[in-house]
C-alpha positions in Angstrom: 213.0 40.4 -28.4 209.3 41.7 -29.1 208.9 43.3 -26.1 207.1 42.7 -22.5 204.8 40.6 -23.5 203.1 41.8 -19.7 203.0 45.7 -20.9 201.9 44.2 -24.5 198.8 42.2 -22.8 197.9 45.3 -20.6 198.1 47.7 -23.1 195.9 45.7 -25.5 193.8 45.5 -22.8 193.4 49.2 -21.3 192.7 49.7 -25.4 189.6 47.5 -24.9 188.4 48.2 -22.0 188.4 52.0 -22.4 187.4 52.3 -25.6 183.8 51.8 -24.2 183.9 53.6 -21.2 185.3 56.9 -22.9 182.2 56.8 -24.7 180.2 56.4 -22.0 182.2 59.2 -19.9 181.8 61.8 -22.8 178.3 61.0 -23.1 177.7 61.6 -19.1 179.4 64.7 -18.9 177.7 66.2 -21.9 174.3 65.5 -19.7 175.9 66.9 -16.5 177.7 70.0 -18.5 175.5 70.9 -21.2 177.6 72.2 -24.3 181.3 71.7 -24.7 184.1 71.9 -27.2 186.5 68.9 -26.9 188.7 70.5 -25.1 186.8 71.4 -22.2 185.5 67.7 -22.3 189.1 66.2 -22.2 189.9 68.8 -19.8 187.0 67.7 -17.7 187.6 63.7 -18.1 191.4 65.0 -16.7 189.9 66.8 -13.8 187.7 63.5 -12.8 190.0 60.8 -13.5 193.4 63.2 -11.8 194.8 62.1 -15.3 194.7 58.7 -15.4 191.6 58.4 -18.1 192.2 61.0 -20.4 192.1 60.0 -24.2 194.4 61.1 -26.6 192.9 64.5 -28.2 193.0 62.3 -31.8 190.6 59.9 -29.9 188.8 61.7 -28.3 187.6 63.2 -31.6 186.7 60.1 -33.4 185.0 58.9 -30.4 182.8 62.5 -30.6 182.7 61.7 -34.5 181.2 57.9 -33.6 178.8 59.3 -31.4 177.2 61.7 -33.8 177.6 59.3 -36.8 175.0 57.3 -34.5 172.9 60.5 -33.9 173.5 60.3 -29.9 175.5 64.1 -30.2 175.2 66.8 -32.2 177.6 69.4 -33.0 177.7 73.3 -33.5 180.5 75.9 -34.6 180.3 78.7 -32.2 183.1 81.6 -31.4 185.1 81.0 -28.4 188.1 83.2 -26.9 188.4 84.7 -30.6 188.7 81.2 -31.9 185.9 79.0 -33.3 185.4 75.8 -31.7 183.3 73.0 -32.6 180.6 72.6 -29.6 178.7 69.3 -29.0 175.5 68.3 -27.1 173.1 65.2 -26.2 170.9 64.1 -28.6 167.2 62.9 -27.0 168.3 59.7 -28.5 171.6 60.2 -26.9 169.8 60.4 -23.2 168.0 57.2 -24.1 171.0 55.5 -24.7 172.9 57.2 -21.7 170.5 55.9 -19.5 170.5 52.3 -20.7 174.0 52.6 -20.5 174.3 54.1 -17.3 172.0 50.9 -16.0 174.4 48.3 -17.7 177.7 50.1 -16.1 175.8 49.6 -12.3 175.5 46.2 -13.4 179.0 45.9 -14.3 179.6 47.4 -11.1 178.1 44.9 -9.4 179.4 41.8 -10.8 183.6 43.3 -10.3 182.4 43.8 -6.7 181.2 40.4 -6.3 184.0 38.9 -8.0 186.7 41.2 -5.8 184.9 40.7 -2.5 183.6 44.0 -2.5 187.1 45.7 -2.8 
């Protein structure tokens, strides 16, 4: 047998749906934080979601490498506790596209409400 094919349509789907949304999520708490090492930013996505939207620390990291491949972070080595630590901020570009973004997610918000009945 190839497995549950219910845990194998939702996990395929969490992948999807999340892989946009972390984005998003790093992005907003870089605006709200101000400069932070990716620990303190999964740390932080921990602390909001009570553990339930956390990505892994490999992912995390490529989705901090995508977002300043497309010039929306920047990045910085600075000392930290003895150790240096990569540090990453908003771009201006990156609060442009935040913002856009942030007005598409409240749109999405909407439509789930409708569809649900306002949960």
């Amino acid at each position: 047998m190839l497995g549950d094919p219910r845990e194998k349509a939702l996990k395929k789907l969490r992948k999807e749906l999340r892989s946009g949304l972390y984005s998003y999520l790093v992005l907003s708490i870089l605006e709200k934080e101000g400069e932070l090492h990716g620990y303190a930013i999964r740390k932080k996505l921990n602390e909001l979601s009570n553990g339930r939207l956390v990505p892994s620390e490999g992912a995390l990291y490529d989705i901090l490498k995508g977002l300043k491949k497309l010039g929306l972070v920047e990045d910085e080595w600075a000392e930290a506790g003895g150790r240096p630590r990569k540090y990453y901020c908003l771009t201006e570009l990156g609060r442009e596209v935040l913002e856009e973004l942030g007005d598409e997610i409240r749109e999405i918000v909407l439509v789930i409400e409708k569809v649900n009945g306002g949960w």
